[in-house]
C-alpha positions as CSV (number, residue, x, y, z in Angstrom):
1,X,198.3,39.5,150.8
2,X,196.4,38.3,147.9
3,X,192.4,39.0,147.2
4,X,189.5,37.5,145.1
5,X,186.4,38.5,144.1
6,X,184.0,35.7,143.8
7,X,180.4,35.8,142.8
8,X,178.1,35.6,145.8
9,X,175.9,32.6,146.5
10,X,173.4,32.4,143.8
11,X,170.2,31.0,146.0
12,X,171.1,33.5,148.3
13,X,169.6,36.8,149.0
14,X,173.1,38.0,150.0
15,X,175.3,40.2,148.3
16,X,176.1,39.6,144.4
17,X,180.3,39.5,145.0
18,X,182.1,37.9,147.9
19,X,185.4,39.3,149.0
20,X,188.4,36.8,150.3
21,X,192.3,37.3,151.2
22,X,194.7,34.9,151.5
23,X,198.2,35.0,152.8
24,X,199.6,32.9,149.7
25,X,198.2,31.7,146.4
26,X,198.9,28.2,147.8
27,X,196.4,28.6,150.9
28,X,193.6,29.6,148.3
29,X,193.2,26.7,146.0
30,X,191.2,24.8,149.4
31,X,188.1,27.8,148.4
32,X,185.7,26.4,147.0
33,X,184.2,29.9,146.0
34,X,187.3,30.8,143.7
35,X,186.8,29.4,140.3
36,X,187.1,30.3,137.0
37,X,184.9,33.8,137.3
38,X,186.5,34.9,140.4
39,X,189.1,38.0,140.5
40,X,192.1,37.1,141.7
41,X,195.1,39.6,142.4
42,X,198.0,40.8,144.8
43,X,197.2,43.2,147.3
44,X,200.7,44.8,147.0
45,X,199.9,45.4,143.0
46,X,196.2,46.5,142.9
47,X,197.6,47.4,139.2
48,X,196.8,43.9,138.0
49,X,193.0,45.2,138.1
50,X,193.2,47.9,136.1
51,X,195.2,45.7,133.7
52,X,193.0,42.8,133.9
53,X,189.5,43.9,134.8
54,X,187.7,46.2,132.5
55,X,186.1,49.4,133.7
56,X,182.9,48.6,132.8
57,X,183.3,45.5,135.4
58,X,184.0,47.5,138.0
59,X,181.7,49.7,137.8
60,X,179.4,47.0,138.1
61,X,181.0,45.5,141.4
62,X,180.7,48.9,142.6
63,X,177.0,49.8,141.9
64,X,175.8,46.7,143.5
65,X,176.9,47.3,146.6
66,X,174.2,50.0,146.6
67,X,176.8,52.7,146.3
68,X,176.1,55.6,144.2
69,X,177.0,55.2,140.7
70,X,180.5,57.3,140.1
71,X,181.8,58.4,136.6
72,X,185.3,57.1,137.9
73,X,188.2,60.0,136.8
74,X,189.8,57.0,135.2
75,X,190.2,52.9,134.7
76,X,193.1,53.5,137.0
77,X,190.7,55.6,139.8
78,X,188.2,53.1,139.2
79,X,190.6,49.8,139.8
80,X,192.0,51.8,143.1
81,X,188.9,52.5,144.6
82,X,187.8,48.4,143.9
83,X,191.2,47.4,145.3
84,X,190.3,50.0,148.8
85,X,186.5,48.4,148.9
86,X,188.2,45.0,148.7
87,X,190.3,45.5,151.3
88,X,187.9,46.9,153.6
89,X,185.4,43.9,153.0
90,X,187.9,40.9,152.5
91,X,187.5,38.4,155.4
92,X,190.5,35.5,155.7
93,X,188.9,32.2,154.1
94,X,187.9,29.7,156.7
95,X,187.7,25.8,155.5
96,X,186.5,24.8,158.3
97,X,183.4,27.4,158.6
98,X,182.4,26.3,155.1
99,X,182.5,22.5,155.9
100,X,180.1,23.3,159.0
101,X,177.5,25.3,157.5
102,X,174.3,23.1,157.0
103,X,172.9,22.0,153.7
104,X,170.3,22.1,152.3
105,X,169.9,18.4,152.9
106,X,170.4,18.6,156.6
107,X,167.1,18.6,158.6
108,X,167.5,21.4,161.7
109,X,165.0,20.7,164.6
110,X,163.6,24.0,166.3
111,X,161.8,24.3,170.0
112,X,158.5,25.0,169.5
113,X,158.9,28.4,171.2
114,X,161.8,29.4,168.7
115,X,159.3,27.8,165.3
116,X,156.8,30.3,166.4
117,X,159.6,33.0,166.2
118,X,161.3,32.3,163.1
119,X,159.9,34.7,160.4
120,X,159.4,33.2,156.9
121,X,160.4,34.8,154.0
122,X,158.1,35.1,151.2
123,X,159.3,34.8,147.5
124,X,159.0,38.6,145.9
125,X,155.4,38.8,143.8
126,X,154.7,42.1,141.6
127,X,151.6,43.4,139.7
128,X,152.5,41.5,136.0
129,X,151.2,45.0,134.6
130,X,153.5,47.2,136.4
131,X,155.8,48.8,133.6
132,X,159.3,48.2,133.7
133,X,162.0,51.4,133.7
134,X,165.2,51.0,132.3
135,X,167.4,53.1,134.7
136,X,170.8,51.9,133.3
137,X,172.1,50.9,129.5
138,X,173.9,47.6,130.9
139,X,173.1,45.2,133.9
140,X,175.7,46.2,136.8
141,X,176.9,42.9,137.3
142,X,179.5,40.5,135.7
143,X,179.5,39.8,131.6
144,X,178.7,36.0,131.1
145,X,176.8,35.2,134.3
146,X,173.3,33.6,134.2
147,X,172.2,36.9,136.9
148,X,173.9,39.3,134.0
149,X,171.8,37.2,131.1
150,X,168.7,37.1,133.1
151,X,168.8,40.7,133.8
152,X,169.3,42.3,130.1
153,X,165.8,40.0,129.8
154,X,164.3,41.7,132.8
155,X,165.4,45.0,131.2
156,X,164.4,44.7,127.3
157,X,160.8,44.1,128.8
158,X,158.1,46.4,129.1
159,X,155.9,44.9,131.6
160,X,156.7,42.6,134.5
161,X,154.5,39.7,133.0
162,X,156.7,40.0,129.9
163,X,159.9,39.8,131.7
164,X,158.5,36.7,133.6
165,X,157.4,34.9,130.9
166,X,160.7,35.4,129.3
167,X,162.5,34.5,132.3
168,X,160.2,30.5,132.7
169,X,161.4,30.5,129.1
170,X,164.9,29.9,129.5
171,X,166.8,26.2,129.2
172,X,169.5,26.7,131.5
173,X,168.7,28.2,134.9
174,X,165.2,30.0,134.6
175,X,164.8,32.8,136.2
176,X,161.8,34.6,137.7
177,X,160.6,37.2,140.5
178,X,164.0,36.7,142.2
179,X,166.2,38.7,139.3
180,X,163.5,41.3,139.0
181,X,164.2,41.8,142.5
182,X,167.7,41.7,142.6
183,X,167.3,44.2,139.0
184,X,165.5,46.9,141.5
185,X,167.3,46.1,144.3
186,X,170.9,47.1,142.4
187,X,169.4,50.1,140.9
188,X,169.3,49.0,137.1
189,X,165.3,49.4,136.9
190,X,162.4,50.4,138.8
191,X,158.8,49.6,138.4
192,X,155.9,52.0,138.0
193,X,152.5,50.8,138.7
């Protein structure tokens, strides 16, 4: 059995890693969600973790999952109790699911009874002068993404206004209210009025 860790979908409000398995190597190059950033490794050698992923990563695949933040005994400790969280959340990949979820392109016509029903979700807003508390050192989430860059912004702010501002700022993929969010919501700052 083999297993990879990919990054979760990033307009999503889902979790920050996906977890795959796949009965051979060959059967995983049809997911689209493996790329270059995703963790990749046998099942029967949960070793190649500890080897290849450092501990400071998987702590941070660990923390956002909302568990509590553990002092792992060791970087071998650490890559075991990954490899068992893996295992437990890995779903086989299914092509065929992916190539029949809707995009965003595709228009989806409600009964009026059911419109009434659905619930819309509002983008997050916070008070701009709401002071930002650092609650970890390092963002808990993967070195080199644009969520990991957007964070360490979020927390070398003070305020939330500051953070935005510095977010709008940003060439490639701007962030905003969204990674303060997803900052609380993994436990690396909180916000006191």
């Amino acid at each position: 059995m083999y297993y990879a860790i990919c990054e979760g979908i990033p307009t999503s409000n889902g979790p920050p890693w996906r977890f795959f398995k796949f009965k051979t190597l060959k059967s995983m190059k049809s997911c689209k969600a493996v790329d270059e950033y995703a963790i990749v490794y046998n099942g029967e050698a949960p070793r190649q973790l500890e080897e290849f992923v450092s501990l400071q990563d998987l702590t941070a695949i660990w923390c956002s999952f909302g568990l509590e933040p553990k002092k792992f005994a060791s970087h071998t400790h650490a890559a075991n109790q990954i490899h068992e969280l893996t295992r437990r959340k890995a779903v086989f990949y299914n092509s065929s699911k992916e190539n029949q979820m809707p995009t965003s392109a595709e228009v989806i016509t409600l009964d009026a009874p059911a419109a009434a029903k659905a619930e819309t979700q509002t983008r997050p807003r916070f008070n701009k002068d709401a002071k930002i508390i650092c609650i970890m050192e390092e963002p808990p989430i993967r070195v080199g993404t644009n969520r990991y860059r957007n964070m360490q912004i979020v927390m070398s702010c003070g305020t939330v206004g500051e953070a935005l501002e510095q977010l709008r700022l940003l060439d490639k993929a701007p962030g905003g209210g969204v990674d303060i969010k997803i900052a609380i919501n993994v436990g690396a700052i909180m916000l006191q009025e």
